[in-house]
N, C-alpha and C positions, 0 to 999 in steps of 0.2 A: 209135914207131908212126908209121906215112908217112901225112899225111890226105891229102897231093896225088895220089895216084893215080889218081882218077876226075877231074881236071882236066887236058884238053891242053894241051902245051906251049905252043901261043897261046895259052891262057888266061893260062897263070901269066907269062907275058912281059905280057900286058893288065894284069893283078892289079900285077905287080912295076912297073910304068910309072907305076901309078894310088895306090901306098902311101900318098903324103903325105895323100889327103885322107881316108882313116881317121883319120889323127894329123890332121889341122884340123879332123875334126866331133869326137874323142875330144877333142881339148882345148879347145873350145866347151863341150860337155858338162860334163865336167869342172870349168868357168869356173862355167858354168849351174847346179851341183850346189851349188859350195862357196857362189855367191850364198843360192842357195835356202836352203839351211844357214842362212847367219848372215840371213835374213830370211827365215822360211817363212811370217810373216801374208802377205807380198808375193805370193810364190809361190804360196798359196793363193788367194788371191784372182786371181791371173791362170790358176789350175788352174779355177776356176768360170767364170769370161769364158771361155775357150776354149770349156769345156767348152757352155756356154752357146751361141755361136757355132757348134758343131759342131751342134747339136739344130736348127738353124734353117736351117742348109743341109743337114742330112739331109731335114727335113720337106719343105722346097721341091723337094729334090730325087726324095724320095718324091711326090707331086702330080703336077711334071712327069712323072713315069715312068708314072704311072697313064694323065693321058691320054693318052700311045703304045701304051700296052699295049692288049691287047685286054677283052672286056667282064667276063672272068672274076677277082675279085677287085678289080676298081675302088674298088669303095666303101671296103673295106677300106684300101687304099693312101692312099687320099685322106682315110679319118678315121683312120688312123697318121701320115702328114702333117701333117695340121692338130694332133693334138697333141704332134708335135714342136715344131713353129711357136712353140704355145703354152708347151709347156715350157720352152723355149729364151727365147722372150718373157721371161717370168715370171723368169726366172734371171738375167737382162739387168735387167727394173726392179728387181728384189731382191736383190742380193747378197750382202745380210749371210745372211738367209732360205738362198740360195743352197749358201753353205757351208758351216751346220750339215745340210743336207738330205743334202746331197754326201756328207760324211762320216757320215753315218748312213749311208748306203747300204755305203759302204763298211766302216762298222765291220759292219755285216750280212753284207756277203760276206764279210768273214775268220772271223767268225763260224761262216758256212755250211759254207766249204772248207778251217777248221779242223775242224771235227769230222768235215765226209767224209773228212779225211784221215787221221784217229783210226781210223774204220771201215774204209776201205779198208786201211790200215795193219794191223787188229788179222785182215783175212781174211786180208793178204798174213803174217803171221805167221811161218811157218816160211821164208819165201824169205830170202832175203839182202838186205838193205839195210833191211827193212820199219821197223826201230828210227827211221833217217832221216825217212820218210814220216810216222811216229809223230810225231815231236821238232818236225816244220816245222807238223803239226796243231794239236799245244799252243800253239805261240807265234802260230800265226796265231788261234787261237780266243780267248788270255789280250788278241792288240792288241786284239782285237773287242771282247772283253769291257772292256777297260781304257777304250777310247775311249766305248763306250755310259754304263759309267759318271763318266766325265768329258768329257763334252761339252760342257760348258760352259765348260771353260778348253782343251780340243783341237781343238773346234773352227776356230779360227783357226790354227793351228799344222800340225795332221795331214797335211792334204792336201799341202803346202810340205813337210814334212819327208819324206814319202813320193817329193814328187819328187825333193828333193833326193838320197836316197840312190839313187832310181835312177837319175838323170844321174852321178853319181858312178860308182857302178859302170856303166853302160856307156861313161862317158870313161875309167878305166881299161882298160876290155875291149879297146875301138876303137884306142887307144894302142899297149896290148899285141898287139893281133893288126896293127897298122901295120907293127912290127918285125919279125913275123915274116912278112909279108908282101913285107918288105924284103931278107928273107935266102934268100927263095924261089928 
């Protein structure tokens, strides 16, 4: 199957020029992954700083934007703002707080988009693939479950092992499509 078709040949000469730094953020990744791995308390804890961090320059950035905006929806903007600010604060003096909270939320949303995936899966039924859809709901419903009920020792661990395998698999991805960007 040819995916380069909808790409002009200045493209794939730009692409083919530019391969290596696929393969330099894939093997960063990668690096970032296998770290994360053999220390995911580490991981975890800098997954809640960031995470932390991002809340606190969204809310500023929500406030500034209010006052440019016009008058409709002001208040709104500016009290989503301020409890980013706040959340983001809160995550920053409290860390530890921080990343049991964090992974509750997420063990909730695997929870959630396990079982829509159950439902969606059991409509999608007589199509093709539906079993997949099915199989990805279980496992993401069972981490949800697993982690709500062990929270206390996943806590520290989960978030860090979650990133770890996704810098791993996208430094694999980024790697793998370097080369074939190389052979373009």
């Amino acid at each position: 199957m040819d995916t380069t078709t909808n790409l002009k040949p200045e493209d794939i000469d730009e692409l083919r020029k530019k391969w290596y730094w696929f393969l330099i953020i894939g093997i960063i990744c990668l690096i970032g992954g296998i770290f994360s791995l053999y220390q995911p308390f580490f991981a975890t804890l800098t997954v809640e700083i960031l995470t932390a961090w991002i809340f606190v320059v969204s809310g500023i950035a929500n406030v500034i934007q209010a006052f440019q905006a016009g008058q409709k929806g002001k208040g709104w903007m500016i009290a989503s703002g301020v409890l980013l600010i706040l959340l983001g604060t809160v995550l920053i003096l409290r860390p530890s707080e921080g990343i049991v909270s964090l992974t509750l939320v997420v063990a909730a949303l695997l929870l959630f988009y396990g079982v829509m995936q159950i439902f969606y899966a059991y409509h999608l039924r007589p199509s093709r693939g539906w079993g997949w859809l099915f199989f990805s709901g279980i496992i993401s419903g069972l981490l949800g479950i697993i982690i709500f009920a062990q929270i206390d020792i996943l806590a520290g661990i989960a978030l860090g092992t979650f990133l770890a395998i996704n810098l791993i698999m996208n430094g694999t991805m980024l790697i793998l499509t370097s080369f074939a960007i190389k052979k373009l």
